[in-house]
C-alpha positions in Angstrom: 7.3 15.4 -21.3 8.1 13.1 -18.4 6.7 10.4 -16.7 4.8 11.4 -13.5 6.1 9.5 -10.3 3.0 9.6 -7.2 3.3 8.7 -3.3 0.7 7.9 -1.5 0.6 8.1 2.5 2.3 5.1 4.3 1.9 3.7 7.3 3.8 1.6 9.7 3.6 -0.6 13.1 6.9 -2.0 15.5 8.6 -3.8 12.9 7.0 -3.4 9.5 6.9 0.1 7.0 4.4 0.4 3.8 4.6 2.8 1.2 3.1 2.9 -2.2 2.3 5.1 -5.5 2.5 4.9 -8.9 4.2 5.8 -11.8 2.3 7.1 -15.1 3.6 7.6 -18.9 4.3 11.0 -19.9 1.1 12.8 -20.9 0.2 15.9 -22.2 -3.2 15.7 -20.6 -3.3 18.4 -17.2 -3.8 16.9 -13.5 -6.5 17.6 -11.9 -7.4 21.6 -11.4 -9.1 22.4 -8.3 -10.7 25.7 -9.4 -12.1 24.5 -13.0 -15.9 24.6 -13.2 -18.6 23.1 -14.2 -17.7 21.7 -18.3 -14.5 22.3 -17.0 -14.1 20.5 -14.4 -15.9 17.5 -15.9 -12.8 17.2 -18.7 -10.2 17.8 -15.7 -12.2 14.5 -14.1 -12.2 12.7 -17.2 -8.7 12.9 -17.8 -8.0 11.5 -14.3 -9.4 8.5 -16.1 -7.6 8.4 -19.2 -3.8 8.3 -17.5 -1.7 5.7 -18.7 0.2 3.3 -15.8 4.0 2.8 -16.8 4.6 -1.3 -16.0 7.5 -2.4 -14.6 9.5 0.6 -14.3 12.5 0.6 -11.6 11.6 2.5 -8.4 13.9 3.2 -5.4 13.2 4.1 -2.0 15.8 6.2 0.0 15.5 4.9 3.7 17.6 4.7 6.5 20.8 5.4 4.4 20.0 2.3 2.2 18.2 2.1 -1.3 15.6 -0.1 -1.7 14.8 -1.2 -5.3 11.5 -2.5 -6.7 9.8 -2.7 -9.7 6.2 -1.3 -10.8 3.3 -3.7 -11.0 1.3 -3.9 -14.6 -0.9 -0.9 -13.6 2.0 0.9 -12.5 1.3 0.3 -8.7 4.1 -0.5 -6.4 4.3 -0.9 -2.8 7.5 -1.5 -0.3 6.2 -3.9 2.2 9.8 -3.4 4.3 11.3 -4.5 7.8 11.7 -1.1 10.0 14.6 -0.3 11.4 14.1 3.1 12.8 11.8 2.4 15.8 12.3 5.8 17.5 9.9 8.2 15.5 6.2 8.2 16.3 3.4 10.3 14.2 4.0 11.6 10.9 7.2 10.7 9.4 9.0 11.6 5.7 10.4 9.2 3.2 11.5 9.7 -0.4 11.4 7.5 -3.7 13.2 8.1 -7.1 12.6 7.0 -10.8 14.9 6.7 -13.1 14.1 8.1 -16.8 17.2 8.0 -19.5 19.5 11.0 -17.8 17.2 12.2 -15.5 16.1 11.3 -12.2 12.1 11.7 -11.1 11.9 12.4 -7.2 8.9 12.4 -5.0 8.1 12.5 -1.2 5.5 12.2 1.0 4.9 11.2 4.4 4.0 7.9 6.5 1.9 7.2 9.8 3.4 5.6 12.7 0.8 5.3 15.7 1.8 4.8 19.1 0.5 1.7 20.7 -2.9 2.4 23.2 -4.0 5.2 20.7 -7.4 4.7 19.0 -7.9 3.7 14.9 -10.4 5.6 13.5 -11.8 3.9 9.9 -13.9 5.9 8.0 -15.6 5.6 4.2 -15.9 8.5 2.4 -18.6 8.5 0.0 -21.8 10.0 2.1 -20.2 9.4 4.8 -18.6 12.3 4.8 -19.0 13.8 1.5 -21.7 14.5 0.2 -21.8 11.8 -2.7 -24.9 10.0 -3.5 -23.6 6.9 -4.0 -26.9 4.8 -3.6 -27.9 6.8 -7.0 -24.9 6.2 -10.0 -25.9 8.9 -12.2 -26.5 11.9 -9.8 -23.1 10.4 -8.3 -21.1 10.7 -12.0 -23.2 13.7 -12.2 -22.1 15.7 -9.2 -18.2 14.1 -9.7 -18.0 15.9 -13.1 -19.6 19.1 -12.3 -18.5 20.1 -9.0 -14.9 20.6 -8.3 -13.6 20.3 -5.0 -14.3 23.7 -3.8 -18.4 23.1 -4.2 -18.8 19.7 -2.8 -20.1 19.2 0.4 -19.3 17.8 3.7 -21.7 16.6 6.1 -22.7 18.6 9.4 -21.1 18.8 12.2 -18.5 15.8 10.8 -15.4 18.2 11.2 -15.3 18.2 15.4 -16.7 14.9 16.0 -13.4 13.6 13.7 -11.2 16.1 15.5 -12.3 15.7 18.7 -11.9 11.4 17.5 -8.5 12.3 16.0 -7.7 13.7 19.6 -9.3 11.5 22.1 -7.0 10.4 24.7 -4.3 12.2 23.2 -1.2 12.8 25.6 1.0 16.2 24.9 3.3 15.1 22.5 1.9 12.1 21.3 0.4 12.7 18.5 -3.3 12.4 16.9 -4.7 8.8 16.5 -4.2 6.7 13.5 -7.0 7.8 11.1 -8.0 6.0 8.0 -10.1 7.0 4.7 -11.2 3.4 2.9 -13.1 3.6 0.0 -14.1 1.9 -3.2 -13.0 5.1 -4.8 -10.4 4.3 -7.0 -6.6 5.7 -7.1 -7.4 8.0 -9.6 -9.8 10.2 -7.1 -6.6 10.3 -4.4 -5.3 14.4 -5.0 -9.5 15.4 -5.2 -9.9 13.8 -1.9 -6.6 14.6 -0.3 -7.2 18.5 -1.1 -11.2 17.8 0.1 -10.1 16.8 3.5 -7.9 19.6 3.6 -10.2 22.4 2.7 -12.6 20.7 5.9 -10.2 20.4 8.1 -10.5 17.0 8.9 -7.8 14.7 10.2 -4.6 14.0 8.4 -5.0 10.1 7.3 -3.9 7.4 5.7 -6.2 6.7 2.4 -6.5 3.1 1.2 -8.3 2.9 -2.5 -9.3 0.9 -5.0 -7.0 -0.5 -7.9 -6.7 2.7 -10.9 -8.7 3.2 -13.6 -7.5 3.9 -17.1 -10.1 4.4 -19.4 -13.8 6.4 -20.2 -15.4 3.0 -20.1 -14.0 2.0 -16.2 -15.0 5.8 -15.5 -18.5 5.4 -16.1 -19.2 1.6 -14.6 -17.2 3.2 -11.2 -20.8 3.7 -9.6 -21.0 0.0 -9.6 -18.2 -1.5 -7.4 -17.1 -4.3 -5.6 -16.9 -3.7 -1.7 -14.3 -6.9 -1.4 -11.7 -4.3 -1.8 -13.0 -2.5 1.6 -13.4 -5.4 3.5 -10.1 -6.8 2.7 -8.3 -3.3 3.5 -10.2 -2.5 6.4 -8.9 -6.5 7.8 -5.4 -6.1 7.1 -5.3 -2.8 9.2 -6.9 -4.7 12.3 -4.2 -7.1 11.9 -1.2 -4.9 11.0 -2.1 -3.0 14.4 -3.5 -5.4 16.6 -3.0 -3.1 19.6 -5.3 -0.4 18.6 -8.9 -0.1 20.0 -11.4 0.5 17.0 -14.1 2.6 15.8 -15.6 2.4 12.5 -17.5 5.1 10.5 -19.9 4.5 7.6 -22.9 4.8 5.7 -26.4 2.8 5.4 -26.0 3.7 1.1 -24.3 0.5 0.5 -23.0 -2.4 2.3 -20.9 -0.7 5.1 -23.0 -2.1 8.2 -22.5 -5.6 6.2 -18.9 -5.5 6.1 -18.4 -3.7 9.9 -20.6 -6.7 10.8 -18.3 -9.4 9.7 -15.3 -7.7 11.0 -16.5 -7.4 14.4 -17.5 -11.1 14.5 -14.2 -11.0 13.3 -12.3 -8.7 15.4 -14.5 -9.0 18.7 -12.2 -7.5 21.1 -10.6 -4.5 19.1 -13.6 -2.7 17.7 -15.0 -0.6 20.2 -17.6 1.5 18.2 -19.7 1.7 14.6 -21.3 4.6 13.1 -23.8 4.6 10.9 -25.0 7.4 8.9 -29.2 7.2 7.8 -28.9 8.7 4.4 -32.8 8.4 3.5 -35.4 9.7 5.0 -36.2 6.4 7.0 -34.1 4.0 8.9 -33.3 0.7 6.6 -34.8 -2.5 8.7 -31.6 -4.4 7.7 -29.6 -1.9 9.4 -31.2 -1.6 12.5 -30.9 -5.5 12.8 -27.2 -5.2 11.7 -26.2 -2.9 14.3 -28.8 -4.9 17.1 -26.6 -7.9 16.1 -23.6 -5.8 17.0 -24.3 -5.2 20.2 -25.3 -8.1 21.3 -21.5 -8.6 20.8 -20.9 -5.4 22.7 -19.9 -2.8 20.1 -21.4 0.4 20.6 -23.6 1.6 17.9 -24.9 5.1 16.9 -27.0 4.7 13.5 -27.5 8.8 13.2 -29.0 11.3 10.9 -26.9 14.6 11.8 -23.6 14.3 13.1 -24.1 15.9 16.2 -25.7 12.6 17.7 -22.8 11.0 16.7 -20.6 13.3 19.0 -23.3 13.0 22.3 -23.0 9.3 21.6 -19.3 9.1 21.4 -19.5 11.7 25.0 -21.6 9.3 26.6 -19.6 6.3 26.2 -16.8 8.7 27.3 -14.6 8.2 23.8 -14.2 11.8 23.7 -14.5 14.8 25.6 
């Protein structure tokens, strides 16, 4: 058995590249199997949960003709926060890290975003915002998790060409889609599930920024009750690692999104343009209709929406797509 060496998507602005994964002890548990069912699938879930991190191993990232040598953090996280030097390439770009283990050497590659200034940033959540999750209720949440693979779960109407046709707004030939970002209090763990979801949909290449990994049954089943801190926190450092992006921000009313887009707009009051805001209940929540009255009284366009397709006449009327 090896250890099993993980990238995640990067990203990268004018002067600055980050890229990430993790390294995990050899195991003899399976990764994740898309087409397992039902019982099935529930054990392939469960042992996303029961990986073990490997801390402080040596990691090295080929770039530019240089190695770059780090070490893991103690849940087997690391992250090359690293001047960039090649300033030529725009959109989707490869890199490459190695691990070292005895004799052999581990290698891994994936790919990192580079946006061209003037494009739009798209930030979206995930859970019932686009997938079909039912966060606001933990159990049926754990519940459909463990007994739906991929393949079954089930993405909202009409979200695949409004994020397209976001993806593509203002898109010159050649330049590339905007910079699109999945943030969600989904942890690490869920990355390949939600990578191979988006996929399957058709929705927009991104960049996903979780939550810290889980290692045990016991982290597994308090996951439906989660600290949004982490969003807020993400969703802030990409405003400031590309302050010359125009924003719009997708979410949910199922937990605290309009509270968080709230305090980054008063944060951020030039660069977020737009906030969606899916109704997932049968009625509108009072505390998000005053939310999102708040926001535009700090002129942010708002669109709190039931199907999708409102979403897309909104985002045509205020002319952010075609």
């Amino acid at each position: 058995m090896k250890p099993i060496l993980k990238l995640y998507r990067g990203y990268a602005n004018e002067q600055e590249l980050i890229v990430m994964g993790h390294v995990f002890k050899p195991t003899k548990k399976r990764d994740y199997d898309f087409e397992e069912k039902k019982f099935k699938n529930a054990f392939s879930i469960i042992n996303l949960f029961q990986i073990k991190t490997h801390s402080n191993a040596d990691v090295y990232l080929e770039y530019n003709n240089k190695t770059i040598h780090t070490k893991t953090l103690i849940d087997g996280y690391f992250k090359f926060c690293i001047p960039l030097e090649n300033t030529e390439s725009y959109g989707w770009i490869d890199y490459q890290v190695r691990f070292n283990y005895g004799t052999e050497t581990i290698v891994s590659k994936a790919t990192y975003m580079r946006p061209k200034k003037g494009n739009l940033g798209i930030i979206s959540d995930i859970d019932d915002t686009f997938l079909v999750s039912y966060a606001s209720n933990p159990f049926k949440k754990i519940y459909f998790l463990l007994f739906r693979n991929v393949n079954t779960r089930k993405i909202y109407e009409n979200v695949v060409p409004h994020y397209q046709a976001l993806s593509n707004a203002g898109r010159t030939i050649g330049g590339g889609q905007n910079a699109f970002f999945y943030v969600s209090s989904s942890e690490w763990n869920l990355y390949r599930f939600i990578v191979k979801f988006t996929k399957i949909h058709q929705l927009p290449k991104a960049v996903l920024l979780l939550k810290d990994i889980k290692s045990s049954l016991t982290d597994f089943f308090w996951n439906g009750s989660r600290d949004h801190n982490h969003k807020f926190e993400k969703i802030k450092h990409i405003l400031e690692f590309y302050p010359d992006l125009k924003y719009v921000l997708m979410g949910d009313d199922a937990q605290q999104d309009p509270l968080l887009y709230e305090a980054i707009c008063k944060i951020f009051p030039v660069t977020v343009i737009a906030v969606y805001i899916r109704k997932t209940g049968k009625q509108k929540k009072e505390n998000v209709e005053k939310i999102l009255k708040n926001l535009e009284s700090l002129d942010v366009a708002v669109c709190y929406f039931t199907n999708s397709s409102e979403a897309i006449a909104h985002s045509k009327k205020m002319g952010l797509i075609l």
